[in-house]
N, C-alpha and C positions, 0 to 999 in steps of 0.2 A: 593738352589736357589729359591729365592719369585720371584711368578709369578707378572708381570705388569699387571696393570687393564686395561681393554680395553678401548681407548679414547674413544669409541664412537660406533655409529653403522655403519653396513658394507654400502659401499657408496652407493649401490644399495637400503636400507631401506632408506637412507639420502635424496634421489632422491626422491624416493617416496612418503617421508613426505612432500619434499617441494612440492613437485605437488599436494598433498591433498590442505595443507595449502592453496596453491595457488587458488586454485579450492574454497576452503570455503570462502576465502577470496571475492574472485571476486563474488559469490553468496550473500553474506554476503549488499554489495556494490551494485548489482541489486535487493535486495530485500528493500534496503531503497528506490533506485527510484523507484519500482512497488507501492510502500505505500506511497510515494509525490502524485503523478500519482491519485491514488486510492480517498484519500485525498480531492485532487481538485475535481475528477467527483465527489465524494461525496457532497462537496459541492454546485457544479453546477448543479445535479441533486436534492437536498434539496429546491435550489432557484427556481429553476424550479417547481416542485411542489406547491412552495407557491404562486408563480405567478397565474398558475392554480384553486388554491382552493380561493386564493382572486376575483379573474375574475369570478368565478362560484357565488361566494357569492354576489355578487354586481349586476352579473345578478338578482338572486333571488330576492334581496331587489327592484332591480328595477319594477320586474315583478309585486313584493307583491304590493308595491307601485301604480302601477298603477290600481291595482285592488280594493283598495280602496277607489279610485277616483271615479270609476265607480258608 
């Protein structure tokens, strides 16, 4: 008598996987929107910056400028 191949694995391993899966999945799926997210501040702290360092820079010229008026 040949033994039959087991379909599969026991439903308790079955459950298991799908709950990993599940789990990787939905991480998978919050870790694109933490990186959209990320992304934008990144941006919006880049623009920031340059606002900053141009505002600093136009001070200076202004200041140079008037001192060589003087």
């Amino acid at each position: 008598m040949a033994e039959t191949p087991n379909a599969g694995p026991a439903p308790a391993v079955s459950a298991d996987l799908r709950r990993i899966r599940t789990q990787l999945a939905d991480a998978g799926i919050a870790t694109r929107r933490a990186m959209e997210r990320l992304r934008l501040a990144r941006v919006i702290t880049v623009a920031a910056v340059q606002v900053v360092i141009a505002f600093v820079a136009w001070r200076l010229w202004r200041w140079r400028a008037r001192r060589r008026r003087q």
